[in-house]
C-alpha positions in Angstrom: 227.4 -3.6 88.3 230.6 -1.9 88.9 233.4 -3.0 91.5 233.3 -0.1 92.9 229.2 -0.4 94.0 229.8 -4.0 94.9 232.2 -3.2 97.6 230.1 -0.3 98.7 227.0 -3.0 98.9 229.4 -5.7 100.6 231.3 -3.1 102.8 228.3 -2.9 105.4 227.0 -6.6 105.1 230.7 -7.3 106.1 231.4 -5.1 109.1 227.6 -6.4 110.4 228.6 -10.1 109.8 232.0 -9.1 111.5 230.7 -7.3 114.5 230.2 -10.4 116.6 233.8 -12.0 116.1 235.5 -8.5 116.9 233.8 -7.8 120.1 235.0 -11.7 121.1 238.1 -10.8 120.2 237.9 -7.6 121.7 236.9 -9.3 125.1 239.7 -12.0 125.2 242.5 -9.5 124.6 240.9 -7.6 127.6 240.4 -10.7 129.9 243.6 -12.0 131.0 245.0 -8.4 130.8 242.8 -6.7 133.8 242.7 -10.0 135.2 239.5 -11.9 135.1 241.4 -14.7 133.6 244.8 -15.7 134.5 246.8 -15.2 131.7 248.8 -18.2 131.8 245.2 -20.5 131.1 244.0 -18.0 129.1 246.7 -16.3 126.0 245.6 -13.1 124.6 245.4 -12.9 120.8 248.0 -10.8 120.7 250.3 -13.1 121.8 248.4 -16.0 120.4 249.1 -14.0 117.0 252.9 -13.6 118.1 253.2 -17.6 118.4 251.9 -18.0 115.3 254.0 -15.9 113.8 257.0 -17.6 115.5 255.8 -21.0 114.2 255.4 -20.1 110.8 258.5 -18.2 111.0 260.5 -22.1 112.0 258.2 -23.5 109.5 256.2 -25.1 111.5 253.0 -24.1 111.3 252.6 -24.5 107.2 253.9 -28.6 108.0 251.3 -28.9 110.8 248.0 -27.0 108.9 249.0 -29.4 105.1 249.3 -32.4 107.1 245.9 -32.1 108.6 244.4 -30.3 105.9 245.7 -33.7 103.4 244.0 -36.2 106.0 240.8 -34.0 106.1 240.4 -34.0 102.2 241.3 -37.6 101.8 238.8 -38.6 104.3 236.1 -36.2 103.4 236.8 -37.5 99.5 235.9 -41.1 100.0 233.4 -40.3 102.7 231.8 -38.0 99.7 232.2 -41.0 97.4 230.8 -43.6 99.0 228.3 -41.3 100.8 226.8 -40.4 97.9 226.3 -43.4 95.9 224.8 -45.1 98.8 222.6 -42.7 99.3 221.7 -41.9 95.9 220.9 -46.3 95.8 218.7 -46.1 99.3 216.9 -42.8 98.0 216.2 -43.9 94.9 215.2 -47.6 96.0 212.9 -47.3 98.8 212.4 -51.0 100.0 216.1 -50.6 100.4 216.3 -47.7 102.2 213.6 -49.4 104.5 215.9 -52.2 105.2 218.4 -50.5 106.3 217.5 -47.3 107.8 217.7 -48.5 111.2 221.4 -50.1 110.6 222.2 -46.7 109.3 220.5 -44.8 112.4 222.2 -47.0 114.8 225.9 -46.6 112.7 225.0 -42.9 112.7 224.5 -42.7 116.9 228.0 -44.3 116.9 230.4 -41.8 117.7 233.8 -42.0 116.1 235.6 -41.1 118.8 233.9 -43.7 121.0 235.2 -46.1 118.1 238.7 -44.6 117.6 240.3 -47.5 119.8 238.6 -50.3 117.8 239.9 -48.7 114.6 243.4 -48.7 116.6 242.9 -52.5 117.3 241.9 -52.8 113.4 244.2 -51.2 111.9 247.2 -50.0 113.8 248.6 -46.5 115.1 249.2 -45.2 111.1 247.7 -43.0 108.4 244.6 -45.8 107.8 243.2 -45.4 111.4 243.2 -41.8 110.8 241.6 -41.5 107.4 239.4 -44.1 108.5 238.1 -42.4 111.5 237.9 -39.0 109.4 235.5 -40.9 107.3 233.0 -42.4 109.8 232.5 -39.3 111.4 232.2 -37.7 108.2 230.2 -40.5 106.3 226.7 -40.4 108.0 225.6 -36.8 107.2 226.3 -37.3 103.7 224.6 -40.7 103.2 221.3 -39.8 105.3 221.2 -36.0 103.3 221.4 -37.5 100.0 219.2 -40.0 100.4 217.0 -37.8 102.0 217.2 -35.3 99.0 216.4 -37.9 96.6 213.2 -39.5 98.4 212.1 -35.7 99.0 212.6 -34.5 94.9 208.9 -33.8 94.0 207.2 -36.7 92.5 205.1 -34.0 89.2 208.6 -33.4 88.2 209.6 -36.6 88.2 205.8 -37.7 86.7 205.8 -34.8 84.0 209.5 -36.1 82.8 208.0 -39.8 82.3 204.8 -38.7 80.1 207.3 -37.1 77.6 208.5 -40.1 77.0 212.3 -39.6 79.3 214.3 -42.7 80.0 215.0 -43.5 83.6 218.6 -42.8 82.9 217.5 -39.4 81.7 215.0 -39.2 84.8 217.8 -39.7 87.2 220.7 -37.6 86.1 218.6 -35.0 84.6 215.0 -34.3 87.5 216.3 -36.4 90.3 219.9 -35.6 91.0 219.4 -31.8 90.1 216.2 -31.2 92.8 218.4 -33.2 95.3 221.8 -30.9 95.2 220.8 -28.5 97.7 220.0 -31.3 100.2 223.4 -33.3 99.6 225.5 -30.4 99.7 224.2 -29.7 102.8 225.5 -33.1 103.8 228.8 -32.7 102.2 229.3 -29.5 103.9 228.0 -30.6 107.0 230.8 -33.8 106.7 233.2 -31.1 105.9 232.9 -29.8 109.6 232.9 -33.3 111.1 236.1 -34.1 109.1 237.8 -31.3 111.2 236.7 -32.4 114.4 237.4 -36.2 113.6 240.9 -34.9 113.0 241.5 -33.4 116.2 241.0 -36.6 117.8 242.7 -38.6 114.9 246.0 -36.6 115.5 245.6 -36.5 119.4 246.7 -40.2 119.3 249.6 -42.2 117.6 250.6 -38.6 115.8 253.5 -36.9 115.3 252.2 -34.6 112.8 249.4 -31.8 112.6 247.0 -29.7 114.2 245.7 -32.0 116.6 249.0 -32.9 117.4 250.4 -29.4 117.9 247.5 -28.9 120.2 247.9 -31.5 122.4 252.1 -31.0 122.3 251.9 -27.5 123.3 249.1 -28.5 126.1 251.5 -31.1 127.3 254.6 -28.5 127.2 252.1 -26.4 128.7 253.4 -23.6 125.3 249.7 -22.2 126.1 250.3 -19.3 123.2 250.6 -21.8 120.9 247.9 -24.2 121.9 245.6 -21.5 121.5 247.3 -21.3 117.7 246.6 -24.8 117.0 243.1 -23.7 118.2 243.1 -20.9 115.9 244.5 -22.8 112.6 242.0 -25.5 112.8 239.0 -23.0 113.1 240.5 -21.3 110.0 240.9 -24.8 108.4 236.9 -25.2 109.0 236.1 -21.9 107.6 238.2 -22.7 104.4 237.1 -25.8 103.6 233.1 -25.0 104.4 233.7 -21.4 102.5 235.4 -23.6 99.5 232.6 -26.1 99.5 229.7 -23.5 99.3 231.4 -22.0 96.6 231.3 -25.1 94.7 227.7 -26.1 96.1 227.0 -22.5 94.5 228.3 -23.5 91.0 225.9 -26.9 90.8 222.9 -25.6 92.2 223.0 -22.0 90.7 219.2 -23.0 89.1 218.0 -22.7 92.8 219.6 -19.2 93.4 218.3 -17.7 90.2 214.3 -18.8 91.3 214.7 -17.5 94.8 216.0 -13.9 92.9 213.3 -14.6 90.6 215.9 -14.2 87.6 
């Protein structure tokens, strides 16, 4: 297929997928301009876009979006780490996973934000509070998706595998951890998106740095243009990182994509 006819299929796909985001845009720029919103609560994106401009312009905005976006991946990097080999154990053993699927249910219900001022207490105002919180919020999808993915992989594959004489070893990395990649990228990604909210609240508190910080600055300076920014960046941080992880969810489970197309 040419470039050319992929951007003629893409073209429409994209203006559909679009349509919804422009007419919210559309509608805030039109808001606090005829008045149903007091412009000084409410920032059109015009300006919003001018601020932004202004605080990438001092620098600004490029120190805030790295900072955030190095705690996000360091949490989300040992959350992925020690998400998935505990849930890859408690799938794969299931007297374990019985033992402590309730302990896991009852960390999981724990919100990390509720918990932000115990892991202040723990361990202090700094960077390990931070990347610590990042990672509980984070943690809990990933563990409960993977080991969900492995109990669910279909017992004839793994059955056929073992009358040809495979090895566990071979049975594990080669029928069980394959058939479970859909289900714990789905975790991943969906700890990808709890990462960003965790560091919100992470940088709200005991920060001088980031996102979260520049939010809650410009709210305190009441610099409403640029709150709304800091609104805007850490969308387009979410976006990034869950576009960037698809692509690489894409990349290990192309297998799947090639039997829905029937390829």
């Amino acid at each position: 297929m040419t470039l050319r006819k992929r951007i003629l299929i893409t073209a429409p796909d994209f203006f559909s997928r679009s349509a919804g985001l422009a007419a919210f845009l559309l509608l805030w720029e039109i808001a606090p301009r005829i008045g149903w919103v007091r412009s000084t609560y409410l920032s059109p994106p015009s300006v919003v876009l001018r601020a932004l401009y202004l605080l990438a312009a001092r620098g600004e905005l490029a120190k805030h979006f790295l900072v955030s976006l190095e705690r996000v991946l360091i949490g989300l990097a040992v959350s992925v780490a020690a998400g998935c080999v505990l849930g890859l154990f408690t799938g794969y053993f299931r007297k374990v996973e019985k033992s402590l699927d309730l302990l896991f249910q009852a960390f999981r219900q724990m919100s990390a934000f509720a918990l932000f001022p115990v892991f202040i207490l723990l361990f202090g105002l700094g960077e390990l509070s931070k990347t610590i919180i990042i990672f509980w919020a984070s943690l809990w999808p990933i563990l409960l998706n993977t080991s969900t993915g492995v109990k669910n992989v279909d017992t004839i594959l793994v059955r056929s595998a073992k009358t040809m004489g495979a090895s566990r070893a071979y049975i594990f990395l080669r029928v069980i951890l394959p058939a479970a990649a859909p289900e714990i990228f789905t975790g991943i990604r969906l700890g990808g998106s709890y990462c960003v909210m965790a560091v919100v609240a992470a940088e709200m508190i005991g920060a001088n740095s980031g996102l979260g910080y520049l939010v809650i600055y410009s709210e305190e300076t009441f610099n409403v243009p640029e709150m709304y920014g800091g609104i805007v960046s850490l969308a387009v941080l979410g976006i990034g990182l869950n576009y960037i992880l698809k692509k690489i969810e894409t990349s290990f489970t192309s297998w799947k994509h090639e039997i829905i197309s029937g390829e």
